[in-house]
VOVEX-284328 format. One record per residue (C-alpha): residue number from 1; residue in three letters; chain; z, y, x. Coordinates in Angstrom, 1 decimal. Each point is the difference from the previous one (the first is absolute). Layout:
// VOVEX-284328
<rec num="NUM" residuo="ala" cadena="A" up="Z" north="Y" east="X"/>
...
This chain:
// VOVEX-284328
<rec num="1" residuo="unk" cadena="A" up="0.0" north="0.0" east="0.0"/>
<rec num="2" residuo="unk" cadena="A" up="0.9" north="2.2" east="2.8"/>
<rec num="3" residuo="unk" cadena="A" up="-3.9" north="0.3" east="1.4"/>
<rec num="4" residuo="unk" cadena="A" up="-0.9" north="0.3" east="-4.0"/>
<rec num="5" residuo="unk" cadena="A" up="2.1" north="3.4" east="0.1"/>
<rec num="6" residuo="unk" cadena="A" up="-1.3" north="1.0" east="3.4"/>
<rec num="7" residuo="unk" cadena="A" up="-3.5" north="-0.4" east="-1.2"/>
<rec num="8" residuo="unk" cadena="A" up="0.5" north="1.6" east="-3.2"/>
<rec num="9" residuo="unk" cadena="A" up="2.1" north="3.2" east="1.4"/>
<rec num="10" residuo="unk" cadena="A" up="-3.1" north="0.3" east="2.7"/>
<rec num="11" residuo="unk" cadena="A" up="-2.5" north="0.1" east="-3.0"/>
<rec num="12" residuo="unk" cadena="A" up="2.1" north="2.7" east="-1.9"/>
<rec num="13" residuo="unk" cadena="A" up="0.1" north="2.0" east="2.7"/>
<rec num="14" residuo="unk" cadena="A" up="-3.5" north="0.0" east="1.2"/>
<rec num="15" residuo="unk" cadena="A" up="-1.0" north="0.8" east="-3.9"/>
<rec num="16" residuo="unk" cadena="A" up="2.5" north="2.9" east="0.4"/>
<rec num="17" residuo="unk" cadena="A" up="-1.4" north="1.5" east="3.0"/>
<rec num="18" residuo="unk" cadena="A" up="-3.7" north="-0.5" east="-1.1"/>
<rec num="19" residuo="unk" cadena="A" up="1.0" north="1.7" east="-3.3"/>
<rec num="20" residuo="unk" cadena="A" up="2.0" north="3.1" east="2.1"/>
<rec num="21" residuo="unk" cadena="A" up="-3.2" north="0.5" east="2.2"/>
<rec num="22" residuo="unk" cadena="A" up="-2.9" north="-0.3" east="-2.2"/>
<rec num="23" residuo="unk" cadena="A" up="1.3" north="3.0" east="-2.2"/>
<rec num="24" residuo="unk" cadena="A" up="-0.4" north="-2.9" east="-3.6"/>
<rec num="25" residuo="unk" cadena="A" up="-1.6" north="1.4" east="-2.9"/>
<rec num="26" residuo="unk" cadena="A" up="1.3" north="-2.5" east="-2.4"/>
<rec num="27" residuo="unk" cadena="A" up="2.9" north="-2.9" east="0.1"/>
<rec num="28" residuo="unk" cadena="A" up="-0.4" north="-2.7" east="-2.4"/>
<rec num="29" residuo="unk" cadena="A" up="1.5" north="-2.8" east="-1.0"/>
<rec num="30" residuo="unk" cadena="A" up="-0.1" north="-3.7" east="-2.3"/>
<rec num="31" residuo="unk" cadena="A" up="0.1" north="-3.5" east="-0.6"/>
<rec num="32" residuo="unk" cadena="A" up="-2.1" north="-2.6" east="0.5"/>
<rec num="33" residuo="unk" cadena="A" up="-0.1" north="-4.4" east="-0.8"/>
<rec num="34" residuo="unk" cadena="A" up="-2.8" north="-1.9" east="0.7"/>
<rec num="35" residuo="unk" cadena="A" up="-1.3" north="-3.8" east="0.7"/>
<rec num="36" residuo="unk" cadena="A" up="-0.5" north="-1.6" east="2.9"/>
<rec num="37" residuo="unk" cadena="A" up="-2.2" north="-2.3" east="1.0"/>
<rec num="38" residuo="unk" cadena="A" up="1.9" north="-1.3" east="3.2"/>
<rec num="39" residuo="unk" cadena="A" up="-1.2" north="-2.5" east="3.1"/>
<rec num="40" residuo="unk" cadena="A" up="-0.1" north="-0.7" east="3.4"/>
<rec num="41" residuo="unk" cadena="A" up="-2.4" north="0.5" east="2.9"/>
<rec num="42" residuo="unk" cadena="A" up="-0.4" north="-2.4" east="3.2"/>
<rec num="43" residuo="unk" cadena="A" up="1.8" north="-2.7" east="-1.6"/>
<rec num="44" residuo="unk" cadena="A" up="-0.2" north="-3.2" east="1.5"/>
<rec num="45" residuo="unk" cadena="A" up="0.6" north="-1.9" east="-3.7"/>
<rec num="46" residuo="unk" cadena="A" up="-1.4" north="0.1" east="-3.4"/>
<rec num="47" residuo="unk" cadena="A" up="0.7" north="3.4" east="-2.0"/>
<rec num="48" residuo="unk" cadena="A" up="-0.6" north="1.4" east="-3.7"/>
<rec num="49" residuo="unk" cadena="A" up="0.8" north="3.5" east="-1.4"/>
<rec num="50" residuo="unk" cadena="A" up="3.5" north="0.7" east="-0.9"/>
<rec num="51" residuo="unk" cadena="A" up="-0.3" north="2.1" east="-3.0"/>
<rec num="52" residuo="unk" cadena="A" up="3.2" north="2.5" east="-0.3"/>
<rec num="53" residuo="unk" cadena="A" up="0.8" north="3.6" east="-0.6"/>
<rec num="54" residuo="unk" cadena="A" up="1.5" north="3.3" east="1.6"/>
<rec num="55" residuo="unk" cadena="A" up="1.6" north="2.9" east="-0.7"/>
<rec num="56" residuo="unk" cadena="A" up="1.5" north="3.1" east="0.9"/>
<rec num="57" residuo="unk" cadena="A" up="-0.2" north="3.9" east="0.5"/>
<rec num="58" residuo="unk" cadena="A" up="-1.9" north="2.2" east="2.1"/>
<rec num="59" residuo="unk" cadena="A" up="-0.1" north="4.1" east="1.0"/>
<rec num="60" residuo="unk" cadena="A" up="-3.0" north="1.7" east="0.7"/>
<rec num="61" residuo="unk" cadena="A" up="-0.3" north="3.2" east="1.9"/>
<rec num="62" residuo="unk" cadena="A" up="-3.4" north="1.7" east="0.3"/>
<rec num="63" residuo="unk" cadena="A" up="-1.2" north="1.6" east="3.3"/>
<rec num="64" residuo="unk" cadena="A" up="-1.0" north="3.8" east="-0.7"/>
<rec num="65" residuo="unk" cadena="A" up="-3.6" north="1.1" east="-0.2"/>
<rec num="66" residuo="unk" cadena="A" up="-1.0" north="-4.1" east="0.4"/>
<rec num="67" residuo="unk" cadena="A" up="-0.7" north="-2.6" east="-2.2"/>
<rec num="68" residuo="unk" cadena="A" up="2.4" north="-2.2" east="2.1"/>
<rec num="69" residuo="unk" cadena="A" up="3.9" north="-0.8" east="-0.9"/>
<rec num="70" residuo="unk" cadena="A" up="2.4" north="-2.1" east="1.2"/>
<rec num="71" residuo="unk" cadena="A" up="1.7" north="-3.0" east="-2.5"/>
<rec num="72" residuo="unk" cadena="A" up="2.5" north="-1.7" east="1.3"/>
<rec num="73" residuo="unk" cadena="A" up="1.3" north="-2.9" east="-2.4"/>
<rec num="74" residuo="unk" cadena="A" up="3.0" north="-2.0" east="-0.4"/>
<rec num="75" residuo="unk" cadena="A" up="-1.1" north="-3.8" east="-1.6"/>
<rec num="76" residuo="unk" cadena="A" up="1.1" north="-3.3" east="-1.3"/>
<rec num="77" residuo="unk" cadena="A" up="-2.4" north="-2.2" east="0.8"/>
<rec num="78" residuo="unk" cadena="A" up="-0.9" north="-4.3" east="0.0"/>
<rec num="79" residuo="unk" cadena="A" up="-2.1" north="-1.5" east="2.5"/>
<rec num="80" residuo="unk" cadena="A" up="-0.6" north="-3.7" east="1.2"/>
<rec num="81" residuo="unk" cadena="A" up="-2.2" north="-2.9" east="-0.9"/>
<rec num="82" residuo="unk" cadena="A" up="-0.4" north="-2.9" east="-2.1"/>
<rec num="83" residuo="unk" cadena="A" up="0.3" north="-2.6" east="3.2"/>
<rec num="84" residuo="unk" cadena="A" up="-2.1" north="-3.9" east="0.6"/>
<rec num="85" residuo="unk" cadena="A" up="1.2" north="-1.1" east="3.3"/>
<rec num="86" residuo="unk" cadena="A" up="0.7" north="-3.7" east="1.6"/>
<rec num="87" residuo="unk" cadena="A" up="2.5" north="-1.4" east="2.2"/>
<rec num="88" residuo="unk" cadena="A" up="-1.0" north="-3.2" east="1.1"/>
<rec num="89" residuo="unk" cadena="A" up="-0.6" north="-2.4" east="-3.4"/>
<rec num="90" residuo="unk" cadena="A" up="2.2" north="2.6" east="-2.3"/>
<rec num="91" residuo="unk" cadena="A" up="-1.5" north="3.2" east="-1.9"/>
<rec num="92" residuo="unk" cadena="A" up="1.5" north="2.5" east="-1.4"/>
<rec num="93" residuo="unk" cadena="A" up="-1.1" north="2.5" east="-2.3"/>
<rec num="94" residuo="unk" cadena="A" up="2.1" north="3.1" east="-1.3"/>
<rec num="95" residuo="unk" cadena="A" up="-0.1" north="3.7" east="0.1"/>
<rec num="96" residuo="unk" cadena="A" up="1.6" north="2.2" east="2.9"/>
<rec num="97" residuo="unk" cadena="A" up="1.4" north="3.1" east="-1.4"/>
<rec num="98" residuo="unk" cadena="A" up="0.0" north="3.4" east="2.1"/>
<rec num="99" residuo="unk" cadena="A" up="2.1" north="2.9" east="-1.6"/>
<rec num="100" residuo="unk" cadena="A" up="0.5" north="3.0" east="2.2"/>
<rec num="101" residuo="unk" cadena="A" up="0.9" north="3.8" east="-0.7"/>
<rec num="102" residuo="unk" cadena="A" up="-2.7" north="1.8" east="1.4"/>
<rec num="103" residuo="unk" cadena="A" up="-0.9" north="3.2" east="1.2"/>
<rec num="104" residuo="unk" cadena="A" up="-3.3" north="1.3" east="0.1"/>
<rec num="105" residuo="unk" cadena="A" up="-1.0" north="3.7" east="2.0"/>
<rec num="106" residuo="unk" cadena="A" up="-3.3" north="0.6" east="-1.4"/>
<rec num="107" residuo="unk" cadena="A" up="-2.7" north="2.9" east="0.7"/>
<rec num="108" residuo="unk" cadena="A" up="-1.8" north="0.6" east="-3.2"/>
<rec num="109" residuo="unk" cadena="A" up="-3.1" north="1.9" east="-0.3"/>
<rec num="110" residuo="unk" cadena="A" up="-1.3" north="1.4" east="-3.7"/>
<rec num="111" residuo="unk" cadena="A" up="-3.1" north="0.9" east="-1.7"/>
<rec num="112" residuo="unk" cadena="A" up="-1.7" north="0.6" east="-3.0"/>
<rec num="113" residuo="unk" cadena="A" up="-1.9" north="-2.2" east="-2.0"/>
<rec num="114" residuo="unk" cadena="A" up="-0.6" north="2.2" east="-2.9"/>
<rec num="115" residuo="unk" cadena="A" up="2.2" north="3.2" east="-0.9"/>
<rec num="116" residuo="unk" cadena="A" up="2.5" north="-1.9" east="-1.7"/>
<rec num="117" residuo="unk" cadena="A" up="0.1" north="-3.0" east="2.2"/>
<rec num="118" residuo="unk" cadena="A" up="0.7" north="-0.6" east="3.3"/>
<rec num="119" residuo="unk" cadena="A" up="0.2" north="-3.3" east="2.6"/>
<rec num="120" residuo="unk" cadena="A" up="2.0" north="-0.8" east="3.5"/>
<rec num="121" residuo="unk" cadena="A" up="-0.4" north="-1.6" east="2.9"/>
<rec num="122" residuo="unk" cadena="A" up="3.2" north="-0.8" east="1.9"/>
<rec num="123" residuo="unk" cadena="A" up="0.9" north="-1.9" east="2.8"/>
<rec num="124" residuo="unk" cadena="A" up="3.3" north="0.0" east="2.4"/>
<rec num="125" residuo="unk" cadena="A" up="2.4" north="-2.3" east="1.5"/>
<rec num="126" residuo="unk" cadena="A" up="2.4" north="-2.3" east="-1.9"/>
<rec num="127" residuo="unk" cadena="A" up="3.1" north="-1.0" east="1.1"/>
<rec num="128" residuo="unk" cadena="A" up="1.9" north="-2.7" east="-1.8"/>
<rec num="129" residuo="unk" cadena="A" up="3.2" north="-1.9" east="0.0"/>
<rec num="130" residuo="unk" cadena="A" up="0.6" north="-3.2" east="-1.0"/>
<rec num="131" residuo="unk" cadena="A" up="2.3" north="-0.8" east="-3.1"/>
<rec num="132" residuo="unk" cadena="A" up="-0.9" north="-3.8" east="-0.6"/>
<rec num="133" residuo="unk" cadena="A" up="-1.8" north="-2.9" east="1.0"/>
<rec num="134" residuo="unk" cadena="A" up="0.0" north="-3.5" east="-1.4"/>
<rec num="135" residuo="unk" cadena="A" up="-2.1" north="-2.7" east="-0.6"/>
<rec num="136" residuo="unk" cadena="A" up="0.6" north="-1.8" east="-3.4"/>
<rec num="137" residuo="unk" cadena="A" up="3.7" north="1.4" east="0.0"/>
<rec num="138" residuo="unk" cadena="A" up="0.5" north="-1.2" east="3.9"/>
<rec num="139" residuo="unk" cadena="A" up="1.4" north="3.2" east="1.5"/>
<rec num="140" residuo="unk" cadena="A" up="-2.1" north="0.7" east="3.4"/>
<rec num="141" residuo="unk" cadena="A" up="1.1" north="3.3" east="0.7"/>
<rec num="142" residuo="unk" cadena="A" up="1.5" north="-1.2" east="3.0"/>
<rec num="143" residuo="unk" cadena="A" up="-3.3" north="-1.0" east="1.4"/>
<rec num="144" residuo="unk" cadena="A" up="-1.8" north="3.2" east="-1.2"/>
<rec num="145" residuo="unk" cadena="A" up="-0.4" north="3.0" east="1.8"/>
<rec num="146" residuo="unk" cadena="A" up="1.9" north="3.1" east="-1.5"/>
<rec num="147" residuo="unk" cadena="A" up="-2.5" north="2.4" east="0.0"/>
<rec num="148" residuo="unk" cadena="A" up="-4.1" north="0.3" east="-0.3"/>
<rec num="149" residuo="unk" cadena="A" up="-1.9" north="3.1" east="0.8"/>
<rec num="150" residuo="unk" cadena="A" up="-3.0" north="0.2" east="-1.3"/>
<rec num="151" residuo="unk" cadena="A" up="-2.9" north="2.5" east="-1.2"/>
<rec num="152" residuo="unk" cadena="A" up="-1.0" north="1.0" east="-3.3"/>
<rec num="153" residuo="unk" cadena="A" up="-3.9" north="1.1" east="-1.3"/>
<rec num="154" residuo="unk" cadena="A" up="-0.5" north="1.2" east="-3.6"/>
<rec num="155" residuo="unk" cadena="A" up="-2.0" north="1.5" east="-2.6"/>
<rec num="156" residuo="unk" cadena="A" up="1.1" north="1.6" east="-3.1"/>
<rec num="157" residuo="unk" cadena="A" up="-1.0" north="2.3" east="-2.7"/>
<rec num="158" residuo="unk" cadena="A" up="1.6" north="1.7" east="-3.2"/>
<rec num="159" residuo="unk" cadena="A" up="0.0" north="-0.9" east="-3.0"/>
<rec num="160" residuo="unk" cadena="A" up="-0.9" north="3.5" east="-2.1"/>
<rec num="161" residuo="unk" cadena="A" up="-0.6" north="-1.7" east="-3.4"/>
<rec num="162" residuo="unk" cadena="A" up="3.0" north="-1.7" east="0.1"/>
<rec num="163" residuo="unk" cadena="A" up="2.9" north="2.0" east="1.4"/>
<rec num="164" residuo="unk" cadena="A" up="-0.6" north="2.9" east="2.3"/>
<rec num="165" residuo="unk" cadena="A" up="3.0" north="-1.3" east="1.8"/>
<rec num="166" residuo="unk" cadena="A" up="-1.2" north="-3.5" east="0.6"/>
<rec num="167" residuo="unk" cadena="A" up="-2.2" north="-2.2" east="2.7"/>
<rec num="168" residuo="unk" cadena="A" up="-1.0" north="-3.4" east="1.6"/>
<rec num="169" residuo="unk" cadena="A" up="-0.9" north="-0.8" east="2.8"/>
<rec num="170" residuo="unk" cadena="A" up="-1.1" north="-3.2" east="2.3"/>
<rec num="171" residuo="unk" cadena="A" up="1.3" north="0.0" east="3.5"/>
<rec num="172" residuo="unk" cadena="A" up="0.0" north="-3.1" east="2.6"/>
<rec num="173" residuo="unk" cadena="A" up="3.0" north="-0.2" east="2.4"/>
<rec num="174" residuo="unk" cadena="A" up="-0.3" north="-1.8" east="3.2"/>
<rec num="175" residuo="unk" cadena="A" up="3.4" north="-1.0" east="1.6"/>
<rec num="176" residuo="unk" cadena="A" up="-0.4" north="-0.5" east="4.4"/>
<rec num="177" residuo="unk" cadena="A" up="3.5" north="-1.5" east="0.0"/>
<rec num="178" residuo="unk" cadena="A" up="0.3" north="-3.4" east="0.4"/>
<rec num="179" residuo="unk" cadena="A" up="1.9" north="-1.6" east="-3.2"/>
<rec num="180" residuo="unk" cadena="A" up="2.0" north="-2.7" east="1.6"/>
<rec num="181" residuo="unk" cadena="A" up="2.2" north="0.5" east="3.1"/>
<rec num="182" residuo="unk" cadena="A" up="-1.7" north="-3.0" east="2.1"/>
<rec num="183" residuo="unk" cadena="A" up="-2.9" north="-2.2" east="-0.4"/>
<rec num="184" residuo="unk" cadena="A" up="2.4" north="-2.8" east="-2.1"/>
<rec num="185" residuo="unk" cadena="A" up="2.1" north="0.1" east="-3.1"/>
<rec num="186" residuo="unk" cadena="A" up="2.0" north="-2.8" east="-0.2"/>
<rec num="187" residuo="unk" cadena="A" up="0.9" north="-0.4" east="-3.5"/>
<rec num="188" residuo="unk" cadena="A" up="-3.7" north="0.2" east="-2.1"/>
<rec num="189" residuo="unk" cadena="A" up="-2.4" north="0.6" east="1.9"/>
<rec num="190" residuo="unk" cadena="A" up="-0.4" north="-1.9" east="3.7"/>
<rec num="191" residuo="unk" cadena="A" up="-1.7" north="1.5" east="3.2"/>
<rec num="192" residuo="unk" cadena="A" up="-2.3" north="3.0" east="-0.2"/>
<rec num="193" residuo="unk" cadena="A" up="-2.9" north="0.6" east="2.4"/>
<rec num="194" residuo="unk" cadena="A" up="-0.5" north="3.5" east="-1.2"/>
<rec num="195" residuo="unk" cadena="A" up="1.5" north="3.1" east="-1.2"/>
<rec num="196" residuo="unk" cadena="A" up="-0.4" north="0.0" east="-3.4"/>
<rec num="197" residuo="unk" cadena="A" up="-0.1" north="3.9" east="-1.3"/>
<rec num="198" residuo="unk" cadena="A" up="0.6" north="1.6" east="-3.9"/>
<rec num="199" residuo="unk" cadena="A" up="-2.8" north="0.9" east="-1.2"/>
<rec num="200" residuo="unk" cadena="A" up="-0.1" north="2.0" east="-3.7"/>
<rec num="201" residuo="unk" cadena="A" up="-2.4" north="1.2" east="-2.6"/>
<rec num="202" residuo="unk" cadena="A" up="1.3" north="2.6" east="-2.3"/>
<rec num="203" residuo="unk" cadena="A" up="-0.4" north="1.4" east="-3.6"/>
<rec num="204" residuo="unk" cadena="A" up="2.2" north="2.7" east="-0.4"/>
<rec num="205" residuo="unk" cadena="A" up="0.9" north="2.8" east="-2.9"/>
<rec num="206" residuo="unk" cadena="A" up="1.8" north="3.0" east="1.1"/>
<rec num="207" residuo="unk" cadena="A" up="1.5" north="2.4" east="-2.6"/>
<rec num="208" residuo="unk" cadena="A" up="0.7" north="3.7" east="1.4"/>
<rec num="209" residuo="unk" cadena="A" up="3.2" north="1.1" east="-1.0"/>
């Protein structure tokens, strides 16, 4: 929990300085949930799509005289796999279930589609920390690394003729931290040639407060 705090007071700060120096026109702020469509990359055993969901808040602070703002965001989100793998004659099947609180420091960039309507890109580091891990109920956290860095790609647009206050968006985050500690986990899952990464597809609604 401790590097969770570090990394979160390093965010804040960073958000605050950005926001000091870029003289903001505007501070927003929301909610946002969304399902995701969860997996892993370079994994040495059979994987399907987790399907699970986030959610969370998020600030935005526009950069003056620029269609560019900062969004940092503080998330509950599931990741993992529905997992095929075989240890000698046994296999086992089950889901492996990743929840972490994560915090994403996003640069978004705005523009107009039509008067009323506009769309994002964003895209920005993430920076998460791990809650939970099991497979079928067997508690790996032990085994798991504690945090996953990772970065986030997206694209978004309003949603005018529903709520002036509302959008979705799809983003993709790529975690670069290895999930489990070593190349074995001794209670589901055997040896492990390669680093197996999250990797997460994203529908998301956001509602501006």
């Amino acid at each position: 929990m401790r590097h969770f705090i570090k990394i979160l007071t390093v965010c804040t700060f960073i958000v605050g300085i950005t926001a000091h120096q870029s003289d903001a026109q505007k501070i927003g702020y929301g909610i946002k949930s969304g399902v995701n469509i969860a997996n892993f990359t370079n994994s040495d055993f059979d994987t399907q799509n987790r399907v699970a969901f986030s959610f969370g808040v998020y600030g935005n602070v526009d950069i003056r005289q620029t269609p560019l703002s900062v969004q940092p965001e503080l998330l509950y989100t599931q990741r993992g796999s529905r997992s095929t793998w075989q240890s000698g004659d046994i296999v086992r099947r089950g889901t492996l279930s990743l929840d972490y609180i994560e915090v994403p420091l996003l640069l978004k960039y705005t523009g107009n589609i039509t008067h009323q309507t506009e769309w994002y890109l964003l895209t920005g580091p993430s920076f998460a920390y791990l809650l939970r891990s099991e497979f079928s109920s067997i508690d790996i956290e032990h085994s798991t690394n504690s945090t996953d860095i990772g970065l986030v790609g997206g694209l978004g647009m309003d949603l005018p003729f529903v709520s002036q206050r509302l959008s979705i968006e799809a983003r993709y985050t790529q975690g670069f931290t290895r999930i489990y500690k070593s190349g074995f986990n001794s209670e589901c899952c055997g040896s492990f040639e390669r680093p197996q990464k999250n990797s997460t597809f994203s529908i998301i609604l956001s509602v501006g407060l």
